[in-house]
C-alpha positions in Angstrom: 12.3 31.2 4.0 13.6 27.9 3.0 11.8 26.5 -0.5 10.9 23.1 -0.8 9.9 21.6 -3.9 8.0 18.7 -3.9 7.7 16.7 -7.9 4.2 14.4 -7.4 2.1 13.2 -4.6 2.2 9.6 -5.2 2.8 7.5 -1.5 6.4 9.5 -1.4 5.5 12.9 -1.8 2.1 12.3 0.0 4.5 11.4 3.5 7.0 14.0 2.7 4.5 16.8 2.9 2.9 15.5 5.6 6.2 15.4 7.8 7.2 18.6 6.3 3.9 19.8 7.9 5.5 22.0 11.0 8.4 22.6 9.4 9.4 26.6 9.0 9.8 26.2 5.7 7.6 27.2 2.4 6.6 23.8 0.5 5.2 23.8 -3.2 3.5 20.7 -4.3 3.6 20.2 -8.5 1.4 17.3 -9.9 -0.2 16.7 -13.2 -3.5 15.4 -11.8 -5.5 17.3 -9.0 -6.0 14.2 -7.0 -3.6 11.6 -4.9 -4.6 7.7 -6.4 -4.4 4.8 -3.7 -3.2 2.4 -6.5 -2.9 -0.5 -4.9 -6.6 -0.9 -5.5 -6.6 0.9 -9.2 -7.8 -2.8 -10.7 -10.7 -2.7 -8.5 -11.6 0.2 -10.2 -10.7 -1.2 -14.1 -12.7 -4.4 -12.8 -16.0 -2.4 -11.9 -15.5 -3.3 -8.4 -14.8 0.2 -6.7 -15.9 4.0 -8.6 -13.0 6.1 -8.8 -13.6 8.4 -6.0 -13.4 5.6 -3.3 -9.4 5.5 -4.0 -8.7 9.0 -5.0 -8.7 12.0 -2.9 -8.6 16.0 -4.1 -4.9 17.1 -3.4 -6.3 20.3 -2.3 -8.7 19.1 -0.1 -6.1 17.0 1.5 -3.9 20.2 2.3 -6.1 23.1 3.0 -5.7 23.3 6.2 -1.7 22.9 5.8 -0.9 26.9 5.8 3.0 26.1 4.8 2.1 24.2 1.4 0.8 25.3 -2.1 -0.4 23.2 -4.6 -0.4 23.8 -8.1 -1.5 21.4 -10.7 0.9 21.4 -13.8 3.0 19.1 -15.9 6.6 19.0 -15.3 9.1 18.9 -18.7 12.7 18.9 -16.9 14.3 19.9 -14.0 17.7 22.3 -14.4 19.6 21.2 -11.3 22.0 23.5 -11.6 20.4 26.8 -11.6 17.7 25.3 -9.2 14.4 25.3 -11.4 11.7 23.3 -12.1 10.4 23.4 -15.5 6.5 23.4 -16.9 5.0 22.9 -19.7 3.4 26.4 -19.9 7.1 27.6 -20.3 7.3 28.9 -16.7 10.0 27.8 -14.0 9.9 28.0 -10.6 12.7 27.8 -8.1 14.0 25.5 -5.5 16.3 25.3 -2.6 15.6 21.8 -2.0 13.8 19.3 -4.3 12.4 15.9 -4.2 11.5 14.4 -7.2 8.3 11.7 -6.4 7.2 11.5 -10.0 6.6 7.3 -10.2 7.1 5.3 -13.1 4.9 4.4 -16.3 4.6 1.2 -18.7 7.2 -0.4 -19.9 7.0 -2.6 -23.3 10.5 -3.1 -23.6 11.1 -2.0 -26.9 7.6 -2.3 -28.3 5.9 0.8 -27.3 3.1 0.1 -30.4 1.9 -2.5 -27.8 0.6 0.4 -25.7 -2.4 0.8 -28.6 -3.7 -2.6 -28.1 -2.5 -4.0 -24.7 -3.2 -0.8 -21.8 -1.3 -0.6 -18.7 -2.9 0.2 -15.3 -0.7 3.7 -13.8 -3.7 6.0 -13.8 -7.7 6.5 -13.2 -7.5 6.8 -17.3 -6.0 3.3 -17.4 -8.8 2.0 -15.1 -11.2 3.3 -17.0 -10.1 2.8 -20.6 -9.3 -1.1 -19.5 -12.8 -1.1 -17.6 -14.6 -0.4 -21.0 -12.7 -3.0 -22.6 -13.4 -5.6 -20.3 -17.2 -4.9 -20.0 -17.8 -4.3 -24.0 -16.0 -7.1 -24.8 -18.8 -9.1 -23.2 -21.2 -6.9 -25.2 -19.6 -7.9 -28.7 -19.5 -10.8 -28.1 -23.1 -11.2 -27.3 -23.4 -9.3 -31.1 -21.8 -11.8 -32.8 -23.1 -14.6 -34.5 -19.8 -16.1 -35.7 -18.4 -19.2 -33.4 -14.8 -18.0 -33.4 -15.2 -13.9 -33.6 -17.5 -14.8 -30.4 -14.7 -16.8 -28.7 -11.9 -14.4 -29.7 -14.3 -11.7 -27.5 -14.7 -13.9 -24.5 -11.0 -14.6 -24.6 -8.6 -12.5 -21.9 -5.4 -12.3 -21.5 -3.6 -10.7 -18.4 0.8 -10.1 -19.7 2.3 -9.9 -16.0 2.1 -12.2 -13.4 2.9 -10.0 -10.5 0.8 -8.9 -7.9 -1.2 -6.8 -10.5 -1.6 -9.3 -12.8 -2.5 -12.0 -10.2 -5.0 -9.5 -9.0 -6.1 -8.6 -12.5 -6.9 -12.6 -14.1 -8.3 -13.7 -10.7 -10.9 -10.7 -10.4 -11.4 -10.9 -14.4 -12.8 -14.9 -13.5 -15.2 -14.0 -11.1 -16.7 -11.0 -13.3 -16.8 -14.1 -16.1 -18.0 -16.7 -13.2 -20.2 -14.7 -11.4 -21.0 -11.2 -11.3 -22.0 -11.1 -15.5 -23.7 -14.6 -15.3 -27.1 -15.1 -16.6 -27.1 -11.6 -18.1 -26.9 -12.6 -21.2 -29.0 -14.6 -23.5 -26.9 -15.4 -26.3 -23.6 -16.2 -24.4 -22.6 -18.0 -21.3 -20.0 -15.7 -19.3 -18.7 -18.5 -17.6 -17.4 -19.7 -21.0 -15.2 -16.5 -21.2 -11.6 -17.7 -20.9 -9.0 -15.6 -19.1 -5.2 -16.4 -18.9 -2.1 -14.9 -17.4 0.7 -14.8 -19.5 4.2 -14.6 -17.0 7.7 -15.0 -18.5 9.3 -16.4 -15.1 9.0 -19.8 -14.4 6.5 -18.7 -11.6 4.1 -16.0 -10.7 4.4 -14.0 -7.3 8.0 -14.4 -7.8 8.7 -11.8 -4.8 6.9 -14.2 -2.7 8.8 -17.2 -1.6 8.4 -20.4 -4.4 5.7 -22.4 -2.0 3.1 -19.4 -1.8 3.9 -18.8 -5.6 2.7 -22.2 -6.0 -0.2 -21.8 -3.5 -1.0 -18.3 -5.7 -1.2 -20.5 -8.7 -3.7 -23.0 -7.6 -5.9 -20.4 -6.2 -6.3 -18.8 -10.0 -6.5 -22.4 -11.4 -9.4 -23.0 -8.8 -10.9 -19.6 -10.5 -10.8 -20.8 -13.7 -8.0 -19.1 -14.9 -4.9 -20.6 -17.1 -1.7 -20.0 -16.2 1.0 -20.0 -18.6 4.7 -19.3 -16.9 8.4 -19.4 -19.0 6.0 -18.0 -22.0 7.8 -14.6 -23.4 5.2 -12.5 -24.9 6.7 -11.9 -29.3 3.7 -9.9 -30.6 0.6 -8.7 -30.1 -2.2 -7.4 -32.3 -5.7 -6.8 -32.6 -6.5 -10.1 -32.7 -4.3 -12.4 -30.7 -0.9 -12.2 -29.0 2.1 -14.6 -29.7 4.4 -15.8 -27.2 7.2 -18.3 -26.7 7.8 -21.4 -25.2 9.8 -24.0 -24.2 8.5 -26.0 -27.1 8.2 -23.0 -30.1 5.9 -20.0 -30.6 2.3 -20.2 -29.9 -0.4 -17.9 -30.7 -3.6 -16.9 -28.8 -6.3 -15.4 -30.3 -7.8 -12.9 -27.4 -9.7 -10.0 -28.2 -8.8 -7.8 -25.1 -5.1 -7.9 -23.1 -3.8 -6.3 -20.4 -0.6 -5.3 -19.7 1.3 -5.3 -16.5 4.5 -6.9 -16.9 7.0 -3.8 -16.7 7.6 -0.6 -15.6 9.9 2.1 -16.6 11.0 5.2 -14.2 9.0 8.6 -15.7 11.7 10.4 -17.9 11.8 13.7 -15.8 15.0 11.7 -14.8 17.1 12.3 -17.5 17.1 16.0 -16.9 19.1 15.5 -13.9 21.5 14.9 -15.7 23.1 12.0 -13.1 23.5 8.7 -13.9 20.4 6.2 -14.2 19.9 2.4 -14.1 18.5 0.0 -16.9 15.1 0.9 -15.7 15.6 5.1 -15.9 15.4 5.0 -12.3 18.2 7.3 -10.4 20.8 5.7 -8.7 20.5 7.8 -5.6 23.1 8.2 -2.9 22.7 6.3 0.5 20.8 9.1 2.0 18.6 9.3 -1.1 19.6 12.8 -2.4 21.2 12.8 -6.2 25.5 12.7 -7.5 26.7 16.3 -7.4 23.0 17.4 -5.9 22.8 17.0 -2.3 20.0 19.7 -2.5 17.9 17.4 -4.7 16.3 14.0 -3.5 14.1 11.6 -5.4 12.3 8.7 -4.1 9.7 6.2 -4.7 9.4 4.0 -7.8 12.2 6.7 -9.3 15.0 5.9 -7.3 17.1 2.7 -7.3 17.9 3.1 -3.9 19.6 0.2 -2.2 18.8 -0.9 1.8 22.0 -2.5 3.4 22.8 -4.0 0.3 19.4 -4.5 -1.3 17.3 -3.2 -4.1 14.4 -1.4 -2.7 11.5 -3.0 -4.1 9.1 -0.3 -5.6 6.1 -0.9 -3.9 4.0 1.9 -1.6 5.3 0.9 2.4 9.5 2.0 0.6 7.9 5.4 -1.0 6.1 6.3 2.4 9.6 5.2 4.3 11.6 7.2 1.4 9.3 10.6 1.4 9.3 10.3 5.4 13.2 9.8 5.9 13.9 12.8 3.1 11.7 15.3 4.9 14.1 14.7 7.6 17.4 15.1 5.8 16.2 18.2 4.3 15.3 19.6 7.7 19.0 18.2 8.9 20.3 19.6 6.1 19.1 23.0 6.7 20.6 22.4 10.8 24.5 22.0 8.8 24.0 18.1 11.1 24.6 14.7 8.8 22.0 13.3 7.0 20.6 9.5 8.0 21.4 6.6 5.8 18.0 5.3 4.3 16.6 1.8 5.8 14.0 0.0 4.1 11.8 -1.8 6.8 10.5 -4.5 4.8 6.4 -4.6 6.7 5.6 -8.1 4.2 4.0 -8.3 1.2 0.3 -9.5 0.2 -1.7 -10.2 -3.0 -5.0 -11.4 -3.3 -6.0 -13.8 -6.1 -10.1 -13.3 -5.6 -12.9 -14.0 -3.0 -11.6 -15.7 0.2 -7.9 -16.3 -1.5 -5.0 -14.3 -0.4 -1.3 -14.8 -0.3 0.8 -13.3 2.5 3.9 -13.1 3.7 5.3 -11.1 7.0 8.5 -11.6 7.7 8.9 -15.5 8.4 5.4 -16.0 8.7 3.1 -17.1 5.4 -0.1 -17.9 5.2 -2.4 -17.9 2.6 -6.5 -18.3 1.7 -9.6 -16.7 4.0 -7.1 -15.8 6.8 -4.5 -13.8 4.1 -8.0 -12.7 2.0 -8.9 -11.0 5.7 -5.7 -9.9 6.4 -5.4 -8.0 3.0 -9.0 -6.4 3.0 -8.5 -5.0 6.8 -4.5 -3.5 5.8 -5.9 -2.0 2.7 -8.9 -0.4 4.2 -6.4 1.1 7.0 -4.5 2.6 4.9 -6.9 4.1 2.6 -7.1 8.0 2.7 -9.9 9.2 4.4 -12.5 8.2 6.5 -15.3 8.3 3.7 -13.1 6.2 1.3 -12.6 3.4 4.1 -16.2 3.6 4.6 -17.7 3.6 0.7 -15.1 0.3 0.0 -16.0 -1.5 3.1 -19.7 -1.0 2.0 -19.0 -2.0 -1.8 -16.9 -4.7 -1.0 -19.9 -6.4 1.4 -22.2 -5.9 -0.9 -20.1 -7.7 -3.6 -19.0 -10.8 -0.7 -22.8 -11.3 -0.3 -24.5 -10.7 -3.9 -21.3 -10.9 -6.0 -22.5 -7.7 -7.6 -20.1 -5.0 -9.1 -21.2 -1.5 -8.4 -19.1 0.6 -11.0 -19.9 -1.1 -14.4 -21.1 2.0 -16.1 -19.0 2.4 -19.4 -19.2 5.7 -21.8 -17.9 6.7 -25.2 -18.8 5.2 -28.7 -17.2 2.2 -29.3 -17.2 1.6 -33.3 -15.7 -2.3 -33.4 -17.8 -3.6 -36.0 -19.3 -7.0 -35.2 -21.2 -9.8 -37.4 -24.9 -9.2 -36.2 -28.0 -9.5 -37.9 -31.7 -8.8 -36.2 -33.6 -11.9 -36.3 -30.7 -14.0 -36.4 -30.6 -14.2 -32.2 
């Protein structure tokens, strides 16, 4: 029986096994984590707003009653394409006739991977919760402190990306600020905290056309939150972050940053062996399989893949199309017929910025505020995974409309940042 391999379950793989589900064929599913992560709402989860199992769903559980697929949970080190293998990190190998590589991508510094200490990206539940525990203790030092400008450099924030991440990030991070921490504490005023995006275009959103960008903008500003575009982030540190600008280098002192400004392909890639773009994605063949490997596919954030002459933007609707139009070749493959060219269907693209402000864009029609906020909470809810995790995020997301409470703002671990505190000096 035919043996498909199947590298992740991300959006791609997720849709690949799924169509591959009545196929005669014997399907292996290899990923690192036991669980498949909806991340288009992973900030939620970093910003307290949603606990982890409301967008992540066991792998197994999602399969068992999928008698052609086994799933096994281990970490991939290479693939040998030319003897057919997959290889793990426990030193065994297992065989493929067929592969599809649906690994995704990780950070990107460009360069300055020792940013990664002091400015986490957002790729994983870890992330979320690493960045989560920043964000809410940051509060709590500050509080400590009885110096002016230690105090300040705690309730400082700065968000390095303004995609729709980023966007997401700094408008959620001035509601917290605003709102949901407000009048909790007696020695600080939340709403003093200051949160800026840092974005080295000349606009943020800048997959959305220029007027919803601008639209996108004054949404944050209305939030509170400074928006800084053309500034190209130099250093950063413990302590502050330098960046430049039109007029010379400035510095910001911000005690906690957040980074989502790049991504780079995962380097499983290189093993192929094929050639690869400036991002370490593959550059795939029209009908998505690999140069010199039509038995080998990969797809999602991995692939620069191109759509009658476009990039394919790496975003969740092209894996979903990618992993669905691959299962097909595979299964045409298998038949001796031609495989299908890959079209991207472009379905539009939406970010919100906070409560009741949205941007969207479908097709020729934009809109943006309360109507694009709806519009985003009822797509994202669809496609959610299960009908428990549309139900627990429709109930959390209520409760925050109407109290502006955050449900998920537990933090654990020792946290050893030393502060200037003395009792009786409140």
């Amino acid at each position: 029986m035919t043996h498909i391999v199947i590298l992740g379950c991300g959006f791609g793989g997720l849709a690949a096994a799924r169509k591959l589900a009545s196929a005669d064929v014997r399907i292996t599913l290899i990923d690192r984590s036991n669980h498949h992560l909806f991340q288009p709402l992973l900030y939620q989860v970093a910003t307290a707003g949603l606990s982890a199992p409301a967008i992540a769903a066991p792998i197994r559980h999602m399969f068992a009653h999928q008698r052609n697929l086994t799933t096994l949970m281990a970490t991939v080190t290479g693939i040998d394409a030319n003897d057919k293998k997959v290889m793990l990190e426990d030193g065994c190998a297992v065989s493929y006739d067929y592969l599809i590589v649906a690994v995704g991508a990780t950070h990107s510094y460009f360069g300055h991977d020792e940013w990664a200490r002091v400015a986490p990206g957002l790729k994983t539940l870890d992330d979320a919760f690493e960045i989560r525990r920043r964000i809410l203790m940051a509060f709590e030092h500050a509080e400590l402190e009885n110096d002016d400008a230690r105090r300040a450099a705690w309730l400082s924030f700065a968000i390095i990306g303004g995609g729709a991440t980023g966007v997401e990030m700094a408008g959620t991070l001035a509601e917290i600020a605003r709102h949901t921490l407000s009048g909790e504490f007696r020695r600080i005023d939340s709403r003093k905290a200051r949160v800026a995006l840092i974005e080295g275009n000349d606009r943020v959103l800048s997959s959305f056309t220029p007027d919803l960008s601008e639209k996108a903008k004054r949404q944050l500003e209305k939030l509170g939150v400074e928006v800084r575009t053309g500034c190209r982030v130099t250093a950063i540190d413990n302590d502050a972050l330098t960046f430049g600008t039109a007029s010379g280098e400035e510095r910001m002192v911000a005690k906690t940053v957040i980074w989502a400004a790049g991504v780079a392909a995962s380097p499983i890639g290189k093993s192929l062996g094929v050639p690869l773009d400036r991002a370490g994605r593959v550059i795939v063949q029209p009908d998505l399989s690999v140069p010199r490997h039509p038995d080998v596919f990969v797809i999602g954030d991995m692939a620069a893949a191109t759509s009658d002459g476009k990039p394919v933007p790496g975003v969740s609707p092209a894996a979903k199309q990618m992993g669905k139009t691959t299962a097909c070749n595979i299964l045409r493959r298998m038949k001796g017929v031609p495989t299908h060219i890959f079209r991207y269907r472009d379905p539009g693209s939406l970010a919100t910025i906070g409560r009741k402000a949205a941007v969207a864009m479908l097709g020729k029609i934009k809109f943006s505020g309360f109507a694009a906020w709806l519009f985003w909470l009822c797509v994202h809810i669809y496609f959610l995974i299960g009908f428990r995790n549309r139900l627990l995020v429709m109930m959390d997301w209520a409760w925050a409309y109407f109290t502006f409470e955050r449900s998920a703002r537990i933090v654990t671990g020792n946290d050893k940042t030393e502060v200037d505190f003395k009792v009786g000096q409140a």
